[in-house]
DOMARVEX-902312 format. One record per residue: x, z, y of N, C-alpha, C, O, CB in turn; residue in three letters. Coordinates in steps of 0.001 Angstrom, whole numbers, plus 500000, padded with zeros to 6 digits. Each point is the difference from the previous one (the first is absolute). Glycine has a CB too. Example, Ala and Ser with C-alpha at 12.3 -4.5 7.8 and 13.67 -1.06 7.14 Angstrom:
2
513190507800494310499110500000501190500900500000501200501036500665499981497072500581498846Ala/501542498034502223500820500060501190499230500730501090500509500169501108500675497686498264Ser/
REM end
This chain:
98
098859222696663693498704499367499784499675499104501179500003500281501199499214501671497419Unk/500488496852500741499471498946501346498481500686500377499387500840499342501883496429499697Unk/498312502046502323498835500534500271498935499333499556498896500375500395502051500486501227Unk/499138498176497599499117499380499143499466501240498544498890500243499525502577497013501402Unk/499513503122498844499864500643498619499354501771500534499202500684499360503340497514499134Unk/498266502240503128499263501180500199498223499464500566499269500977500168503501500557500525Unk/496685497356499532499118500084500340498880499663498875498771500055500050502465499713502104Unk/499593499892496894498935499576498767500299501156499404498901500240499499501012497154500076Unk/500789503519500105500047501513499060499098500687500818499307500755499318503207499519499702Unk/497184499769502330499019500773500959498770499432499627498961500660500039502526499755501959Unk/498547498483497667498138499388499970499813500178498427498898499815499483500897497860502663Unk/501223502658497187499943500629498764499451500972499560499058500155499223502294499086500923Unk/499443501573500521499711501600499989498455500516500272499325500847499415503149499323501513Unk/497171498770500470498754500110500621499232499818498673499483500915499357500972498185503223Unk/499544499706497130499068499774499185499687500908498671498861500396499752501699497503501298Unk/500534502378498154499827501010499132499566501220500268499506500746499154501839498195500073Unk/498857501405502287499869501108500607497881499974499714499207500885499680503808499013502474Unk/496829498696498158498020499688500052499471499864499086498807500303499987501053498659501511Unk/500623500640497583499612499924498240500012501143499771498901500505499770502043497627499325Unk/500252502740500870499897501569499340498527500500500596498948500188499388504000500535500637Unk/497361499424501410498506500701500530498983499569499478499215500832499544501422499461502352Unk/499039498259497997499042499904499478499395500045498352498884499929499485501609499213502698Unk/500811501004497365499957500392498415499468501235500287498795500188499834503206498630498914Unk/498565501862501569499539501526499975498632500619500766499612501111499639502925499027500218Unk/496709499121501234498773499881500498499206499746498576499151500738499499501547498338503105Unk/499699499952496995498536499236498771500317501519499348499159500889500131500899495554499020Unk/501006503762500251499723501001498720499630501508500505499717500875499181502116497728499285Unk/498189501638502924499085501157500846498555499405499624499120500588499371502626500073502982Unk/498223498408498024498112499496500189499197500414498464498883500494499846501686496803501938Unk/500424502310497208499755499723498786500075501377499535498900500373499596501893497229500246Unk/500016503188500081499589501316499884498773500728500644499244500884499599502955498980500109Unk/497904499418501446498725500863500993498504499268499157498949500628499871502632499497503288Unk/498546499040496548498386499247499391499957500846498236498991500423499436501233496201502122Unk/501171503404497933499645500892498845499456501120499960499141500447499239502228498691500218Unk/499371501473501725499664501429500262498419500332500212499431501001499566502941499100501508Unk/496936498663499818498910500116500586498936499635498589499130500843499786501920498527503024Unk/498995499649496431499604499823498914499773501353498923498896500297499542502196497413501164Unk/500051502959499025499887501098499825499286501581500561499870500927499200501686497371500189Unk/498158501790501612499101501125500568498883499732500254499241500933499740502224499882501065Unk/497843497919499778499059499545500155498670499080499569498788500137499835502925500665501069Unk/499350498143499022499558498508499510499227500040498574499219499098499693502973499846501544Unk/498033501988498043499186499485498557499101501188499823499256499875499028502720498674499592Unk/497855502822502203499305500817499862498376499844499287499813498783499994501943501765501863Unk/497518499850497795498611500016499811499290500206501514499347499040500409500995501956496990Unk/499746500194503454499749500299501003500243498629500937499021500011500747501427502549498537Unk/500132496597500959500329498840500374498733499077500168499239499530500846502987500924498075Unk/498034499588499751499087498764499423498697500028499881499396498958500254502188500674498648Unk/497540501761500617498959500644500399499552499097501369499091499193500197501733503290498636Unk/500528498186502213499382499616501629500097498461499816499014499559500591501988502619501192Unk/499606496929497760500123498596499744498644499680499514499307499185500610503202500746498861Unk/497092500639499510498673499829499901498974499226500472499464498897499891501272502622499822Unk/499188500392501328499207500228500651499796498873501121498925499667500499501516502640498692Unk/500831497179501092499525499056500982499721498977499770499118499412500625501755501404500416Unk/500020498485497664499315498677499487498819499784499424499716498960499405502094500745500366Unk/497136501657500434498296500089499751499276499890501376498925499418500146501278502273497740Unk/500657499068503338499524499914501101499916498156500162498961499344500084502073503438500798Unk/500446496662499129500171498784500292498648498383498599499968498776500128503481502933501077Unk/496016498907498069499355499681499646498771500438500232499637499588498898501937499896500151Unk/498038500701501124498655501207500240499768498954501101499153499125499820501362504003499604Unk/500410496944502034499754499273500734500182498821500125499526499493501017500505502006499454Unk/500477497895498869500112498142499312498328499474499334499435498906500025503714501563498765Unk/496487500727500707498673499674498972499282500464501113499013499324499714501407501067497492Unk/499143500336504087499469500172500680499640499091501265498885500040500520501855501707498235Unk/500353497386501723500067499262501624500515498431499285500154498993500691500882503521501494Unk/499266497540495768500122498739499955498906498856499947498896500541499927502867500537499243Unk/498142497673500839498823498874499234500905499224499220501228500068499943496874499550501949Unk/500922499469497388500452499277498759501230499030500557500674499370499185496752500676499515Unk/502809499874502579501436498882500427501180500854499979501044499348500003497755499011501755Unk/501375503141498220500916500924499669499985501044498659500357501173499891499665498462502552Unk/499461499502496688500109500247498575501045500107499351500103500627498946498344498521501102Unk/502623500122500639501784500373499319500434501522500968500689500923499568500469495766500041Unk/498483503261501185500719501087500490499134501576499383500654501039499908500248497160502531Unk/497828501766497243499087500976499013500490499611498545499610500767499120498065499332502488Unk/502920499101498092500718499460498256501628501394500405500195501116499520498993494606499961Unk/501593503509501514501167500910500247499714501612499698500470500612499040500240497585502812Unk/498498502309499081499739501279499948500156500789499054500874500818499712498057498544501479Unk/499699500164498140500144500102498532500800499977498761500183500860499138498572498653501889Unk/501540499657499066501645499650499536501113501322499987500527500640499091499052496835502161Unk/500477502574500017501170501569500278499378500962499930500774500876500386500629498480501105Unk/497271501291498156499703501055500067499736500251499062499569501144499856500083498895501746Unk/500441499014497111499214499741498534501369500425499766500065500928499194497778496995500346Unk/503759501502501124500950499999499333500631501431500232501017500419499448499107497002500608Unk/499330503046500580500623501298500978499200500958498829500654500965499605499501498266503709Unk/498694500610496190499696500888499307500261499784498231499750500734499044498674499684503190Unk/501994498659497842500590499797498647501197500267499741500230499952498791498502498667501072Unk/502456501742501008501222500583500025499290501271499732499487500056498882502191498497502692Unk/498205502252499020499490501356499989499421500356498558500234501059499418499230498737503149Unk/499760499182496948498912500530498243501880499532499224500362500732499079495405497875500835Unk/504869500655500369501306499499499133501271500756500016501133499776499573498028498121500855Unk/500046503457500460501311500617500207501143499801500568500827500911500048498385499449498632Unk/501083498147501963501058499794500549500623500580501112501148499797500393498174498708498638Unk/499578502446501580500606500492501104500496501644499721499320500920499547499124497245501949Unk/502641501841498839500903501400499559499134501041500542499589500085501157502968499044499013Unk/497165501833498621499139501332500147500922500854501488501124499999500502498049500266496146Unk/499596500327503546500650500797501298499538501806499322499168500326499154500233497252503527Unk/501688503363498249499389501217499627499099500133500545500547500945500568500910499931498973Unk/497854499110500775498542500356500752498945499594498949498963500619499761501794498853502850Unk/499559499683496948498515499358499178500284500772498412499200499832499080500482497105502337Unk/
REM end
């Protein structure tokens, strides 16, 4: 083997060597976000507390806002109207507790 050909099979190797790893990183991550999706993420208990705060976070928008921050009291509303309309639609996966 010339040393042309051992130094390009080495930057070869390398490289496949960095693709694999990183093939196999994403599909760790990707398991790990399923996984997390699964125990947590769609609970009722969750979302309850999701709620709860997107009433706090309005509550105080409609409290410290005036009529020149009327989109950001429109937003609020918006997610907390939508937060409780998942919940009456059932979309959020029953938990044992409830």
């Amino acid at each position: 083997m010339t040393r042309f050909r051992l130094i390009l099979s080495l930057i070869c190797l390398v490289l496949l060597a960095n693709f694999s790893l990183m093939v196999h990183f994403e599909l760790k991550q990707k398991q790990e976000l399923s996984r997390t999706n699964q125990l947590g993420l769609d609970n009722q208990l969750w979302q309850f507390f999701q709620l709860n705060n997107e009433y706090q976070r309005l509550r105080e928008a409609v409290e410290h806002g005036n009529a020149v921050q009327l989109d950001n009291v429109k937003l609020r509303f918006d997610i907390y109207f939508s937060r409780i309309d998942s919940i009456t639609k059932h979309e959020v996966e029953d938990s044992g507790i409830f």
